[in-house]
N, C-alpha and C positions, 0 to 999 in steps of 0.2 A: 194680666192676672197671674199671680206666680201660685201656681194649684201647692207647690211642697211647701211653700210657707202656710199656704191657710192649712193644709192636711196636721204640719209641725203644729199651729198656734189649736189646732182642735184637739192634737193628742194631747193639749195639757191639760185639757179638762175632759177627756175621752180616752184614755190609754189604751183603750182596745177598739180605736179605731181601723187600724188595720184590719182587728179579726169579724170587726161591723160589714168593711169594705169585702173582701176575700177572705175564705180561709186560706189560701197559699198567699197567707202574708208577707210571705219571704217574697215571693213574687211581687205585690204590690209594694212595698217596702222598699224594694231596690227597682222600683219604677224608673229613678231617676238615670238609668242608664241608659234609656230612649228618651229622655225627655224631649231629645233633641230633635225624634221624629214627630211630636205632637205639636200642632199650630197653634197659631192665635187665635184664628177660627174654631180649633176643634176645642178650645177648651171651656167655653161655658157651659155647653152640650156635654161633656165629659163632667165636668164639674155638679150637674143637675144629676147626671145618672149615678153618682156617686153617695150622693146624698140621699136620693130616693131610696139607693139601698140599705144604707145605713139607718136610714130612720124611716124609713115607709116612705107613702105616697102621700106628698104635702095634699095634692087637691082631696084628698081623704078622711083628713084631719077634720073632726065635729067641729062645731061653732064653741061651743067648750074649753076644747083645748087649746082653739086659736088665743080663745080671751084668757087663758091662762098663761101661754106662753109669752104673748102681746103685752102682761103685767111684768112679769117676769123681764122681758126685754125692756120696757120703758125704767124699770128700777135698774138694769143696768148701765142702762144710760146715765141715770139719775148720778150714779156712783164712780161711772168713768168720768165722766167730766169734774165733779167733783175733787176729783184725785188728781185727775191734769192739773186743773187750775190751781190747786195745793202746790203741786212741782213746780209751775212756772210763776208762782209768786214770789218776789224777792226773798231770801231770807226767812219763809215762814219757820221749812222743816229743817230742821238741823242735817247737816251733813252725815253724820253716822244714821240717823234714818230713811235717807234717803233710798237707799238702795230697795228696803223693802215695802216702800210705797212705788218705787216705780213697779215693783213686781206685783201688787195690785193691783193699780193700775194698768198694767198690761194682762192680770187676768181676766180683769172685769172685759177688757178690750177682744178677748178670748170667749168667753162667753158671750160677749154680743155676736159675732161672727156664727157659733155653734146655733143659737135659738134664729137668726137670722137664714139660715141653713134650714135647716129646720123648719121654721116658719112659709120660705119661699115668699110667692109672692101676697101673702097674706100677712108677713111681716109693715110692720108701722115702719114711715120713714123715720131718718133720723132726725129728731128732734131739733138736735143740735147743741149748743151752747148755751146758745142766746135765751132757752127755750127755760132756764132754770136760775132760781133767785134762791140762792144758797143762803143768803141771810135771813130767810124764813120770814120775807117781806111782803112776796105774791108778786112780786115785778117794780117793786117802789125801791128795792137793792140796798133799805134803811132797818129791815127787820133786827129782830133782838141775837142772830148768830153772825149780823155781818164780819164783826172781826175776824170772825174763823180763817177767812181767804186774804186778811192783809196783817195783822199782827199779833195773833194768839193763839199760839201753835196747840192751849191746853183744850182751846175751844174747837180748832181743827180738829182734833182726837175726838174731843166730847159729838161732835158732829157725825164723826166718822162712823163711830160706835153706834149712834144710832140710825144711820144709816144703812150697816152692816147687819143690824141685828132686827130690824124691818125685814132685810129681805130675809133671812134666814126663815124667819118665821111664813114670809109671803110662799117663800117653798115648800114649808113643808104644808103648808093650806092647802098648794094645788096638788102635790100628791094625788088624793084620790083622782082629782077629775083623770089625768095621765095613765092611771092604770090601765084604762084599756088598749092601749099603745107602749109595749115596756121597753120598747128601746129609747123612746121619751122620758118615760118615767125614770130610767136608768140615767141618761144624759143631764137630767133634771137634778137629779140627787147627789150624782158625782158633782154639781156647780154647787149646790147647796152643801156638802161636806166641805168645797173649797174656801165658799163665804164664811163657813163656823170658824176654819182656820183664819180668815183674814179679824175678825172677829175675835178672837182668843188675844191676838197678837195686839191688833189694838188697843185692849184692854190694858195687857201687860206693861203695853208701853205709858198707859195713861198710869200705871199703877207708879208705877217707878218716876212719870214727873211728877206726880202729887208728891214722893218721898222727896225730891229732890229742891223741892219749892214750900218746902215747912219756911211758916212763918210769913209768907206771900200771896198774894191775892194770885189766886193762878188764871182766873177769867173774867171777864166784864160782866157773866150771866149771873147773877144771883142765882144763890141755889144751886149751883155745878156741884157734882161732886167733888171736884177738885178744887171746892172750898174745903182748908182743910182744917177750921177752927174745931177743937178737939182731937182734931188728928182721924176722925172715925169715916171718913167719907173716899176712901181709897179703895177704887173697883178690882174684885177679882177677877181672875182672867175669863170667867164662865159666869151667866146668868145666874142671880142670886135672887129668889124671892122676885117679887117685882123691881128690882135693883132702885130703889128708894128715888123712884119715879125716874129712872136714869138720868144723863149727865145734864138734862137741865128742868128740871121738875116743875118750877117756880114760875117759866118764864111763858109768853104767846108768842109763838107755838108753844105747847108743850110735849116734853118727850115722855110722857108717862103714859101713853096710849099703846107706843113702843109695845113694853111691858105688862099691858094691862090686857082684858078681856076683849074677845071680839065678839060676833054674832051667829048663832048664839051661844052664849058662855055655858050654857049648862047643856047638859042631856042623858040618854041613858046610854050603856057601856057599848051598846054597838051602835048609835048612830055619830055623827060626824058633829063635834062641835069645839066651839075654841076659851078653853078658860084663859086665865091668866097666868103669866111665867111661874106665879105662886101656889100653883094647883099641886097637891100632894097626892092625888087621885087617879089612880092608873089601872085600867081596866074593871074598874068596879072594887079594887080593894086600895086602901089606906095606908100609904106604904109609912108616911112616916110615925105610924105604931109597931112598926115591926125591929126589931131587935137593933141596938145598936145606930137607929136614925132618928131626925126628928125634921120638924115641917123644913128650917131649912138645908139640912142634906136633903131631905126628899124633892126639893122643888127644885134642885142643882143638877138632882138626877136625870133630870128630861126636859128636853125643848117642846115648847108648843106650839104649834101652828095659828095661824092666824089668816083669818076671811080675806077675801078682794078687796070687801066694800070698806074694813078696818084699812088697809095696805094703803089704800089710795087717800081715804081723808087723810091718813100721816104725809103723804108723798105729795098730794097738793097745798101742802105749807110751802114747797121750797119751788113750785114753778111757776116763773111768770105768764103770768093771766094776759100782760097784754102780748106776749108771741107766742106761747099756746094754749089758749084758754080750754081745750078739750083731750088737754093728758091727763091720766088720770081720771077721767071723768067718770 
């Protein structure tokens, strides 16, 4: 167990771990000057008391935030592997993107480690590889995205995206429950502002292959946005409206749930509910009448959260049913 590499891979997604662990974080921080006195025995024990500090008392944690966190970590997984197996297919990703897929990939690998932490022994094992049918097949590996992982780098993106912007939404759902824990809730958010960036970025990059593939079929999906007849279907880098059912509208699965309402969509200004990306309505007042906006800058202005029980119908498209039929469940 190398305790400074997991402490490293936490502070990417935790910058004030240090000041979590000690306030003489100079102390902690240049730990590594004794490392040489800590065993192989002493360090799982060292490694739990660490953690306990940082985030509270795992055995503590309501049934609540376990199945919060437990969604949270299965979507990570969903996502790390997804991104591995992007990298390690021949020729998907082009070589100048490379680089910031692998660092996706290794964030999402960052965030499984922190909620895993976190979690303790009430964390889900890992699923695995096996455990997921990226072609939106169910386990049959023939579904309508399988190209995505052998030859259609537009549909890799268009996948990516809504994979990225699932969780984003799945985070900010579990907010409340975390509230009563804010060093949770805090760890929570910091992952969630790092997914909006992976997010942003994918988009960008999907924006600029549609410009670059005028005139070419950019995916097998019907309905991608990165069909680009008329030229009108090129994504911004930030949710838009229900972004026109996202990058595959048309197809089963479909990615417009993504985008769309969860349960329940409406309610009044102080209780907890989840509209759709296209909700202009923020706190009881109607923003896109106010000066200068209209419904879509208003619906660009704010992310919306979305339920468990929405999170997981989208997430159980892409997992095979026959090696884990009770993810997501």
């Amino acid at each position: 167990m190398d305790l400074f590499k997991i402490i490293s891979d936490i502070e990417k997604v935790d910058p004030e771990i240090y000041e979590r662990l000690d306030s003489r974080r100079r102390v902690f921080k240049h730990f590594g000057l004794a490392g040489k006195a800590v065993t192989g025995a002493m360090l799982p024990g060292l490694v739990s008391g660490l953690f306990q500090r940082a985030y509270g008392q795992t055995s503590a944690l309501s049934p609540d935030i376990v199945a919060v966190l437990n969604l949270a970590l299965s979507l990570e997984y969903l996502e790390f592997y997804f991104y591995d197996s992007g990298l390690n297919a021949t020729g998907l990703i082009p070589n100048a993107d490379r680089p910031a897929f692998e660092k996706i990939r290794n964030d999402e690998s960052g965030h499984i480690k922190v909620l895993r932490g976190a979690l303790g022994n009430a964390a889900i094992p890992d699923p695995t590889r096996a455990a997921f049918d990226y072609s939106g097949g169910r386990g049959r590996t023939v579904g309508p995205f399988a190209p995505a992982l052998v030859n259609d780098y537009a549909l890799f993106l268009g996948s990516s995206q809504a994979f990225v912007d699932t969780g984003v939404r799945a985070y900010k759902g579990g907010a409340p429950t975390l509230m009563p824990n804010k060093d949770l809730l805090q760890a929570a958010l910091d992952i969630h502002s790092v997914e909006a960036r992976h997010s942003s970025h994918v988009r960008t990059v999907r924006r600029g292959l549609a410009a670059s593939q005028s005139g070419q079929a950019a995916t097998t999906v019907a309905g991608d946005l990165n069909n680009l007849s008329g030229k009108t279907g090129r994504p911004k880098s930030w949710i838009s409206g229900t972004d026109n059912g996202g990058p595959s509208p048309s197809t089963t699965p479909s990615t417009t749930p993504v985008y769309g309402p969860g349960n329940p969509a409406t309610g009044a200004p102080t209780a907890i509910f989840f509209p759709a990306e296209s909700n202009t309505m923020q706190a009881g007042i109607e923003i896109s009448t106010l000066a200068g906006l209209n419904a879509t800058a208003a619906s660009e202005a704010f992310d919306e959260p979305l339920d468990p029980t929405t999170v997981k119908s989208i997430a159980r498209n892409f997992v095979n049913e026959l090696v884990a039929p009770t993810l997501f469940a």
